[in-house]
C-alpha positions as CSV (number, residue, x, y, z in Angstrom):
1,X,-62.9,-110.2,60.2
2,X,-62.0,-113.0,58.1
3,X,-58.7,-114.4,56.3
4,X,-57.9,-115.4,53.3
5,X,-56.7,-119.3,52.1
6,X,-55.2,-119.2,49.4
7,X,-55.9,-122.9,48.1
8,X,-59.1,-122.6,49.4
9,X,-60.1,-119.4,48.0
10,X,-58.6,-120.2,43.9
11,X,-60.8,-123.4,44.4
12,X,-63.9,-121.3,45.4
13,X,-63.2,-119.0,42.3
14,X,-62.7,-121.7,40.2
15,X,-66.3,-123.1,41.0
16,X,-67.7,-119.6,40.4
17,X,-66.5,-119.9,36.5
18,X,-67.6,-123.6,36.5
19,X,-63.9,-124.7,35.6
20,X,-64.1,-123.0,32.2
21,X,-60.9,-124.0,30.6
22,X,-59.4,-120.6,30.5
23,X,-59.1,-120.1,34.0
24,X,-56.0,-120.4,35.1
25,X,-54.7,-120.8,38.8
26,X,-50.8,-120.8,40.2
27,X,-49.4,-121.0,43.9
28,X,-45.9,-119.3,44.3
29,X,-44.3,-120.1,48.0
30,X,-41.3,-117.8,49.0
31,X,-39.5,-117.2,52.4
32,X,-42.7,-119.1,54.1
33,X,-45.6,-116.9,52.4
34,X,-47.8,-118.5,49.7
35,X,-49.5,-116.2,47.4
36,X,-52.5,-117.6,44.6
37,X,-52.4,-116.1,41.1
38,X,-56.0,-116.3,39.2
39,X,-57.0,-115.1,35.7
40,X,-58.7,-116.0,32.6
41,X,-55.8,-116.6,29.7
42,X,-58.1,-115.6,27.1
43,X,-58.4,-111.8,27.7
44,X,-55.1,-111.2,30.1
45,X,-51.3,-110.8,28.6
46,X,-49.6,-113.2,29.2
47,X,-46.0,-111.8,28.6
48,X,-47.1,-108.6,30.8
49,X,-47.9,-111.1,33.7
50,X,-44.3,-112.4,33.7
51,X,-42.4,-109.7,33.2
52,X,-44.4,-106.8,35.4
53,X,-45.9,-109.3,38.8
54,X,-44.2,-113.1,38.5
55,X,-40.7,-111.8,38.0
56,X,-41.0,-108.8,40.5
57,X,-42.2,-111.3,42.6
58,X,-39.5,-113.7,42.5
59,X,-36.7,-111.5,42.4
60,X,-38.0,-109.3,45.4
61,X,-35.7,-109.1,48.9
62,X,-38.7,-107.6,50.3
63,X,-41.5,-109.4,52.2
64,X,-44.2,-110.6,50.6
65,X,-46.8,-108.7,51.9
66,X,-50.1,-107.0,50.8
67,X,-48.3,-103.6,51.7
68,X,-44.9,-104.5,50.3
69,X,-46.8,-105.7,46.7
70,X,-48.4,-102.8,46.2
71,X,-45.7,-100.3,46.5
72,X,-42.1,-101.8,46.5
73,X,-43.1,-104.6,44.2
74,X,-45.1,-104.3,41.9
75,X,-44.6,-101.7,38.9
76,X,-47.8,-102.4,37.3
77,X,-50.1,-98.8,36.9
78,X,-53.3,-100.6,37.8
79,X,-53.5,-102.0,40.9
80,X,-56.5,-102.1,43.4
81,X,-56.9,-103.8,46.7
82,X,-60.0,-105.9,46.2
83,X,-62.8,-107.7,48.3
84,X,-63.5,-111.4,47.7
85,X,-67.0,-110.8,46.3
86,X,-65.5,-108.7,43.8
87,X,-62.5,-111.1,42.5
88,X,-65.2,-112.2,39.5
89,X,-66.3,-109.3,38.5
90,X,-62.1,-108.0,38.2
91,X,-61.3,-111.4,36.5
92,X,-63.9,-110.7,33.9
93,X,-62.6,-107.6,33.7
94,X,-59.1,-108.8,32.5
95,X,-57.6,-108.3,36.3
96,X,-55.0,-111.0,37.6
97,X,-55.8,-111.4,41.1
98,X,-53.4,-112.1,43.7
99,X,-54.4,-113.7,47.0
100,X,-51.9,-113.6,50.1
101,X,-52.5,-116.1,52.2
102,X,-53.4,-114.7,55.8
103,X,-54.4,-111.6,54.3
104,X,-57.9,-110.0,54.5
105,X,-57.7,-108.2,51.2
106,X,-56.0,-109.4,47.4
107,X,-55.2,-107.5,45.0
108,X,-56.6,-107.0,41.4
109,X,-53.8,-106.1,38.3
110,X,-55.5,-104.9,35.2
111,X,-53.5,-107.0,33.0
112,X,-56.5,-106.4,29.8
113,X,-55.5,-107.8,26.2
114,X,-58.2,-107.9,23.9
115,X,-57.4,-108.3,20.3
116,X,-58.3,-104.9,18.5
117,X,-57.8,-103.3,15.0
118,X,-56.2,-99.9,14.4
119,X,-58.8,-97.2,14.0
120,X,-59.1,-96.7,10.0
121,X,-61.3,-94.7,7.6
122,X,-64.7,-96.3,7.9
123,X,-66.4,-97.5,4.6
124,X,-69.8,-95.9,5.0
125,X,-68.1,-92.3,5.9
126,X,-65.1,-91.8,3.5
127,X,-63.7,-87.9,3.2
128,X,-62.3,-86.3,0.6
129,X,-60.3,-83.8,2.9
130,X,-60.7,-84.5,6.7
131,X,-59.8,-86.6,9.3
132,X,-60.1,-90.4,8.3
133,X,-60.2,-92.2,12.1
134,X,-62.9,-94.0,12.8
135,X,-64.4,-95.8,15.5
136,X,-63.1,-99.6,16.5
137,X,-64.6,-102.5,19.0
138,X,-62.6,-101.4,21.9
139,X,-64.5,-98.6,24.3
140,X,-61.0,-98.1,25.5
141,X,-59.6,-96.9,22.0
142,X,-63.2,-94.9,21.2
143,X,-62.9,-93.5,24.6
144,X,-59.8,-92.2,24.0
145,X,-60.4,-91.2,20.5
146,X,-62.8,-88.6,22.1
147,X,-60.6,-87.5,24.7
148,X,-58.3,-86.3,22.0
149,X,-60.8,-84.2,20.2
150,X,-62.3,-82.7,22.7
151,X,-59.3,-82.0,25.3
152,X,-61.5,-80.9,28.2
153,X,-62.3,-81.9,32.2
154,X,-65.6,-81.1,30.9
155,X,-66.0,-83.7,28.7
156,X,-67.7,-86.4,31.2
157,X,-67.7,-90.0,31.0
158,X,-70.3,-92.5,33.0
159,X,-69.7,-96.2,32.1
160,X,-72.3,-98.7,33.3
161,X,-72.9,-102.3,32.6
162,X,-75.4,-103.9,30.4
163,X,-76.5,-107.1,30.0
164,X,-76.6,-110.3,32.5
165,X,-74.2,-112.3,30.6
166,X,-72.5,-110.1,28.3
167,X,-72.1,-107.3,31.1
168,X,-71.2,-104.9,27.9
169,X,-69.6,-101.3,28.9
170,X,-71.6,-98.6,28.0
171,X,-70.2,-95.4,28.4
172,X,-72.7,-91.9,28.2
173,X,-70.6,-89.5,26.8
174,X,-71.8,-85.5,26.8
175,X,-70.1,-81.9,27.5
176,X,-70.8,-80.8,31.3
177,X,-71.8,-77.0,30.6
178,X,-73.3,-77.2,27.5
179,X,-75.8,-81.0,27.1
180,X,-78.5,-80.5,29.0
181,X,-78.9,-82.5,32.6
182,X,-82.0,-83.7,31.9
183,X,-81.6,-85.4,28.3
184,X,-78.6,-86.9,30.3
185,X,-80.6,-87.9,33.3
186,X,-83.5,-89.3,30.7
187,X,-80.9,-91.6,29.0
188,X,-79.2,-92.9,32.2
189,X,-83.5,-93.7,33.4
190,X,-83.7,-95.4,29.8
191,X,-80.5,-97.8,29.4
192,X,-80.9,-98.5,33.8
193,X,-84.4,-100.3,32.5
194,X,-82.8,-102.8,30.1
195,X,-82.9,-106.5,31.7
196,X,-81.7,-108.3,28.5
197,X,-79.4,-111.0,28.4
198,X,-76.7,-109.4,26.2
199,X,-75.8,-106.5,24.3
200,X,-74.1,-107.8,21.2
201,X,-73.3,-104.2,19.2
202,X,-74.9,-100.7,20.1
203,X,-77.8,-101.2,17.5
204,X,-79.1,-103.9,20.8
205,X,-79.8,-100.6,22.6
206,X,-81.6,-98.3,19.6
207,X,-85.0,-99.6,20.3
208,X,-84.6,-98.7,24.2
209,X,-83.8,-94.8,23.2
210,X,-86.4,-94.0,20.6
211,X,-89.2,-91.9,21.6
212,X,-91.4,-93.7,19.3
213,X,-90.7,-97.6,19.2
214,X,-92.6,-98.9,16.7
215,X,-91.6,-96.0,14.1
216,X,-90.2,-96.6,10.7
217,X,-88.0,-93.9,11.1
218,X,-85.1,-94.1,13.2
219,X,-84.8,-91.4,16.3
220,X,-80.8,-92.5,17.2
221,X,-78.2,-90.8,15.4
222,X,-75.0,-93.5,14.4
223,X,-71.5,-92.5,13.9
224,X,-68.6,-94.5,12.9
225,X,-65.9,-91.2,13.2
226,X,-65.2,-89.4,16.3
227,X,-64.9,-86.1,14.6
228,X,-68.7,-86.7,13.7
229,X,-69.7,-87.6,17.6
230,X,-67.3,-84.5,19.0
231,X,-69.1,-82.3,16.4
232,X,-72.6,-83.7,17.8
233,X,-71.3,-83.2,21.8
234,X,-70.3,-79.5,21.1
235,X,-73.9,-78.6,20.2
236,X,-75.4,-80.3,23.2
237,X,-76.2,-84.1,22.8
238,X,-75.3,-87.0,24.5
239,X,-73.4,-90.0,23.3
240,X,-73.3,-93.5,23.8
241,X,-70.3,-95.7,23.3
242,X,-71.3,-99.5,23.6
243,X,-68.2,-101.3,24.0
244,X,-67.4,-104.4,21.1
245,X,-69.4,-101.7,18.7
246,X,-67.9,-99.1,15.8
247,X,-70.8,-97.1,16.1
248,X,-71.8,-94.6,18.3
249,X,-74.9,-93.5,19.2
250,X,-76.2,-89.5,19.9
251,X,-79.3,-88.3,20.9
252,X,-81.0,-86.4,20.2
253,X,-81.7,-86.9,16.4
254,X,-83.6,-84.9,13.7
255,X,-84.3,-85.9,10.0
256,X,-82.1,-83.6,8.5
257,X,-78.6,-85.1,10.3
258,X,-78.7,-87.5,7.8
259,X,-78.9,-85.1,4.8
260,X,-75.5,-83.5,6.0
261,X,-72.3,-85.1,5.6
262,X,-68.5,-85.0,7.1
263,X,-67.0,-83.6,3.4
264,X,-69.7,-80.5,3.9
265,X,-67.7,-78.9,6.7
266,X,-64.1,-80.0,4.9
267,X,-65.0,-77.5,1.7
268,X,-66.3,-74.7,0.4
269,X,-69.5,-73.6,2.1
270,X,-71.4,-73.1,-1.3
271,X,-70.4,-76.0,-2.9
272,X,-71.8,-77.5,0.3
273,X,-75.0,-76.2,0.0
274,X,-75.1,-77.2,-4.0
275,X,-74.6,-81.1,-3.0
276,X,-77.1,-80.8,-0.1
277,X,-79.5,-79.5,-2.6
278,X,-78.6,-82.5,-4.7
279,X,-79.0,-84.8,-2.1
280,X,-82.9,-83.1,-1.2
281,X,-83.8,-83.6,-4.3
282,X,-82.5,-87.1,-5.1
283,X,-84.3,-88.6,-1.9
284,X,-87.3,-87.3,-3.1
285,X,-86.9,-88.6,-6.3
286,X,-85.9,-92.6,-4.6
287,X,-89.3,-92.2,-2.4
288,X,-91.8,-90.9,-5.7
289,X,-90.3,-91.6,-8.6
290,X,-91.2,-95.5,-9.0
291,X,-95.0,-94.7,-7.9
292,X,-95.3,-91.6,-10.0
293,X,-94.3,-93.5,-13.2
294,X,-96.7,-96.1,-12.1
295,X,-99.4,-93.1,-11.7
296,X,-98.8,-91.3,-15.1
297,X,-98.8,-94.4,-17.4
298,X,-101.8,-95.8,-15.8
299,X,-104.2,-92.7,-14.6
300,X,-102.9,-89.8,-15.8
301,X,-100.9,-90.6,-19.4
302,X,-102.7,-87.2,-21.3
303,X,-100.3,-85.3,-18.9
304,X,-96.8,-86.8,-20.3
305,X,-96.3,-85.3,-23.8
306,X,-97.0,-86.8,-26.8
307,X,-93.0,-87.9,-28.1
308,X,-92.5,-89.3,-24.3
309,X,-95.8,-91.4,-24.8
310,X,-95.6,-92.7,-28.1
311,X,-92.2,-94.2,-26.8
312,X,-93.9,-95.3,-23.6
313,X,-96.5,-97.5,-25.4
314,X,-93.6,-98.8,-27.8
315,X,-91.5,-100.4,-25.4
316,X,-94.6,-101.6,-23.3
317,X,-96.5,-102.9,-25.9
318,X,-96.8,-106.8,-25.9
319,X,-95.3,-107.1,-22.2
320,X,-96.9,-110.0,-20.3
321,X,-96.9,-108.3,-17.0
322,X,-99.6,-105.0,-16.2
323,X,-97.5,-102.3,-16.1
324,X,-98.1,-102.1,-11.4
325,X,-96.6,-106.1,-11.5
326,X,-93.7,-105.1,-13.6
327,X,-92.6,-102.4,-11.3
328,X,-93.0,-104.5,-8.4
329,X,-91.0,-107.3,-10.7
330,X,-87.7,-104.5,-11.5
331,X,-88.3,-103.6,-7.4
332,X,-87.6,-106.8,-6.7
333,X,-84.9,-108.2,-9.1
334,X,-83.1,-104.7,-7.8
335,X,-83.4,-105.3,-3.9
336,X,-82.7,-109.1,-4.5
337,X,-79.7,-108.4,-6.7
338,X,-78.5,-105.7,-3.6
339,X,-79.4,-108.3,-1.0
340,X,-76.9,-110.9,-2.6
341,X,-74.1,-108.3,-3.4
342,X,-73.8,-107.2,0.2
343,X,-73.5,-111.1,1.1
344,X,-71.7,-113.0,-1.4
345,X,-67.5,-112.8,-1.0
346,X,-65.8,-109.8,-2.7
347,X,-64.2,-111.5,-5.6
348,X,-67.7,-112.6,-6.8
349,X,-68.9,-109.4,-7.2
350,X,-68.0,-108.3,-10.4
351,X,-69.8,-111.7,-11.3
352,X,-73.2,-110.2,-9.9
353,X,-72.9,-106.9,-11.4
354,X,-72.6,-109.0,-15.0
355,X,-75.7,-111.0,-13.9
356,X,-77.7,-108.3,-12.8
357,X,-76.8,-105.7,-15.4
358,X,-76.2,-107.7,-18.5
359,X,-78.3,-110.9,-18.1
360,X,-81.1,-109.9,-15.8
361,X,-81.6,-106.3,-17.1
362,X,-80.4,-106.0,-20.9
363,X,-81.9,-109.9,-21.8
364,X,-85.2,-109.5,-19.7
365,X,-85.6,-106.3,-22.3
366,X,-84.9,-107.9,-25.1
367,X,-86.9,-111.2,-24.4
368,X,-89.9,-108.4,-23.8
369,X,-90.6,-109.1,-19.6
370,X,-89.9,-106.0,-18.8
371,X,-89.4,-102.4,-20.3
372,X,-86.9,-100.2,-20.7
373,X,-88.5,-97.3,-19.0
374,X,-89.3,-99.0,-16.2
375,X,-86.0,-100.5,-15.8
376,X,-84.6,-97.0,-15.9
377,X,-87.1,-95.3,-13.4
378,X,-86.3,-98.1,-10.8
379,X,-82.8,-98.0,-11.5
380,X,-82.6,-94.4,-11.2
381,X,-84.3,-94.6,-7.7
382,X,-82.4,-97.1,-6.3
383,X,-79.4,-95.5,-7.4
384,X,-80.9,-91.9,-5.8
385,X,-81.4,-93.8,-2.6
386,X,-77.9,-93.8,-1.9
387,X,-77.3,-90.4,-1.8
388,X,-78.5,-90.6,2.1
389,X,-77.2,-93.9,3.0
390,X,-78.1,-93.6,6.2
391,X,-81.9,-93.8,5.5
392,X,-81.5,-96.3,2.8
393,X,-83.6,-98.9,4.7
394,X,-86.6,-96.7,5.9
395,X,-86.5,-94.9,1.9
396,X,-86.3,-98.9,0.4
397,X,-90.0,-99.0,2.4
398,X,-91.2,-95.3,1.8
399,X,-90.4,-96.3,-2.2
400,X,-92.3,-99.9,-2.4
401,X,-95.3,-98.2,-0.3
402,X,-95.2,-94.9,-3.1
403,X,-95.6,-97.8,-6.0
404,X,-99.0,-99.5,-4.1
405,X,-100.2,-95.7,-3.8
406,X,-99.0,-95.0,-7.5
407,X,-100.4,-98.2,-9.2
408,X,-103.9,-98.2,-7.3
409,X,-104.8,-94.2,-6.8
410,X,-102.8,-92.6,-9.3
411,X,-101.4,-89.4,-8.3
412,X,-104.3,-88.7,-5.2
413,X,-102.3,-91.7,-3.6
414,X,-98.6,-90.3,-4.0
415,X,-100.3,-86.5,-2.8
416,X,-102.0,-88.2,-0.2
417,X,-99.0,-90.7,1.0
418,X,-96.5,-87.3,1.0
419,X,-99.2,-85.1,3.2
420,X,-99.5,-88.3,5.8
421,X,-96.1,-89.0,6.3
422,X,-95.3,-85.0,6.3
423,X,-97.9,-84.6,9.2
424,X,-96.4,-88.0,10.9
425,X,-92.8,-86.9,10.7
426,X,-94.1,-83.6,12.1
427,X,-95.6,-85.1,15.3
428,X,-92.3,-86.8,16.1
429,X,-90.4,-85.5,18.9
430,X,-86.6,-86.5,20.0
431,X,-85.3,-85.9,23.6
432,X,-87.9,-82.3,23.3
433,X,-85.9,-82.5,19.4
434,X,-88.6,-81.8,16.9
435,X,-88.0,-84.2,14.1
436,X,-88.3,-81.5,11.2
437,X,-86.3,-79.1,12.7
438,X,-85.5,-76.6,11.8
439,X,-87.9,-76.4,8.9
440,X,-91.0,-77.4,10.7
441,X,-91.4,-75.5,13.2
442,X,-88.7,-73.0,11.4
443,X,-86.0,-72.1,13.3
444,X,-84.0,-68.9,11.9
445,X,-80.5,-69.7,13.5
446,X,-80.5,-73.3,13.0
447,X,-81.0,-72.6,8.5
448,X,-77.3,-71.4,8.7
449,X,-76.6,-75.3,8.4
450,X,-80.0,-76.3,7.0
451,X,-80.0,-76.8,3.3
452,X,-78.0,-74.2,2.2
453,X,-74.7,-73.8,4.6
454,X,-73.3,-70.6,6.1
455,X,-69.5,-70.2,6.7
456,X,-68.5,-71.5,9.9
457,X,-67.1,-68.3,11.2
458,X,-71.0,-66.9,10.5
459,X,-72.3,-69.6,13.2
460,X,-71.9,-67.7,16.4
461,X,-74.7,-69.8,18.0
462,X,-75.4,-73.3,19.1
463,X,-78.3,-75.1,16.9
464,X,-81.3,-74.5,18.9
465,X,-83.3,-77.4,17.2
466,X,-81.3,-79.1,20.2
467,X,-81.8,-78.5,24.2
468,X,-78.9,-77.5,25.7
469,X,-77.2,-74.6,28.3
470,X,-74.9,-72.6,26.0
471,X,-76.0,-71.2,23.2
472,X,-73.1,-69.3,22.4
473,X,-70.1,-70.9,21.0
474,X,-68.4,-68.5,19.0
475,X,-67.6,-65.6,20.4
């Protein structure tokens, strides 16, 4: 049995952070006790520290005693006797610690101010009609945002630490009842593995979940809105909350999550159906549409009729480039242009739209580089591509692979490109998810909300693309 010193034990601490200029010490002497506050500045409050230990402290007629602190004196909610090989772990954790000088024990306050924005609408996931919170940095606040949608002791919670200097929260999030214990168990094995130095946001921890590493398409759902992630827990999957992160990962994952979309289940059912159609079709026109011009102009022009090929062989007439390196020259210009809105400042902008559209596009026309058709076809699948943002960078390389296979084997290479990655999707598998579900294999229940969308109050049944232990959820 050991005591504590108080001088000697802030000094010890004080080594262990390598007198980091945010740690911060103070001895307090009263009626012949000392007592040793420690904490890091940076992440604690401040005013909370004066108003709910110092001044209870001070002002106390009681003894000052480990007993007496922590249930006459002390008024904080948090507080938790604390072993001295864990005061590091509770400083980092935004906990003032208090050591009592002859005392075998201290006490750890969780005092926790991290700067944090109020949960807003997200940009990639705006509603029409719907709820409009989304996701912040703080696991605390997305923690909570869950709690309140699904109101349940059900709902369970198991945080872990990832990470040897970041030690980043990760909290797996899932329904007790309905996920099933072995996805769970499975993601637990998976994010237990991870030696890394830091987990910076929760995209760190995508390439440790995916069944298939090295795949070009992703296998981890992402959701910035907690309606989204309660939505995905209520038909059996499990979610991840990474703490410093506004997006949340589920698993498991199938293709067709990303061709629905929050506004679907805030209106009409058959209008729902009509976009999702529209969306179908326009990601198949972003992936072919580039390589399929490329294939028709150069292999198989007697198929396009005669008006549409006359004009074809007008506007390309006298062009400088074959007509495969001026599709690849428009691909480019477009993804460069895209690559430099994202980064440039806001107020410049409008400035790159007039480049791109006015200079770039109309005067490369006119100066007879590049042709209007081809300008149109790229434009019209770049444009198509943001129907399913989502996929936008796994389409961007499905659509510069369909113009190689366009422009050297004509339409055998876009029929042959769509077969391969068909049977490729097909042999993906997520959590025991299969990846085309529920077209491929076809499951009956699940087309209530495949393409075309049945009424909620029709959807008596959990989706059974998904593993899970109750299949019933309207009764």
């Amino acid at each position: 049995m050991s005591f504590l010193n108080v001088e000697k034990t802030l000094s010890k601490v004080k080594k262990e952070f390598y007198q980091t200029s945010d740690i911060t010490s103070r001895l307090f002497k009263k009626d012949g006790a000392t007592l040793g506050f420690i904490y890091l500045k940076s992440i604690t409050d401040g005013q909370l520290f004066a108003e709910a230990i110092f001044k209870p402290i001070s002002s106390t007629k009681y003894s000052l005693t480990l007993k007496h602190l922590q249930e006459d004196i002390l008024e904080a909610n948090d507080i938790t006797e604390v072993d001295e090989s864990e005061f590091v772990d509770k400083i980092i954790s935004g906990s003032v610690i208090i050591v009592i000088d002859g005392e075998e024990k201290a006490l750890a306050v969780d005092l926790l101010k991290y700067p944090t924005r109020t949960p807003s609408e997200p940009p990639t996931s705006p509603v029409i009609m719907g709820p409009r919170e989304g996701f912040v940095e703080d696991i605390k606040t997305n923690m909570s945002l869950m709690r309140r949608r699904i109101a349940s002791n059900k709902l369970v919670m198991k945080q872990m630490k990832i990470g040897e200097f970041s030690n980043t929260k990760v909290v797996i999030t899932y329904i007790h009842g309905i996920t099933d214990e072995k996805i769970v168990k499975k993601v637990q094995e998976r994010l237990k593995e991870i030696k890394i130095d830091g987990i910076i946001d929760s995209y760190y921890l995508v390439g440790f979940l995916q069944e298939n590493e090295n795949s070009v398409f992703r296998q981890v759902g992402m959701a910035e809105k907690p309606d989204i992630v309660a939505s995905k827990l209520l038909e059996g999957k499990v979610a991840i909350i990474v703490d410093n992160s506004p997006i949340v990962l589920t698993v498991p994952f199938i293709l067709f999550e990303d061709l629905q979309n929050s506004n679907d289940y805030y209106t009409n059912h058959h209008y729902s159906s009509f976009i999702r159609a529209i969306r179908m079709i326009g990601i198949i026109m972003a992936i072919v549409s580039s390589g399929m011009y490329l294939a028709l102009q150069l292999y198989h022009y007697n198929v396009l009729p005669l008006n549409f090929l006359i004009t074809i062989a007008d506007t390309t007439q006298g062009l400088p480039f074959t007509p495969f390196l001026e599709i690849l020259f428009i691909f480019l210009l477009f993804q460069i242009l895209y690559e430099v809105s994202l980064r440039l400042p806001s107020y410049l902008g409008l400035a790159t739209s007039v480049v791109g559209a006015l200079i770039l596009g109309d005067t490369g026309v006119k100066a007879g580089l590049i042709s209007p058709p081809g300008v149109i076809i790229v434009a019209v699948s770049k444009i198509a591509l943001y129907l399913v943002p989502q996929q936008s960078s796994q389409v961007t390389l499905l659509q510069a692979i369909f113009v190689v296979l366009g422009g050297s084997l004509g339409m055998l290479g876009i029929v042959a490109g769509m077969i391969y990655f068909t049977n490729y999707l097909n042999k993906i598998d997520s959590y025991g998810s299969p990846y085309l579900a529920p077209y491929s294999p076809r499951i009956d229940n699940d087309l209530q909300d495949g393409i075309f969308k049945e009424n909620i109050a029709d959807m008596r049944l959990r989706p059974e693309s998904f593993k899970n232990k109750n299949k019933v959820r309207l009764k």
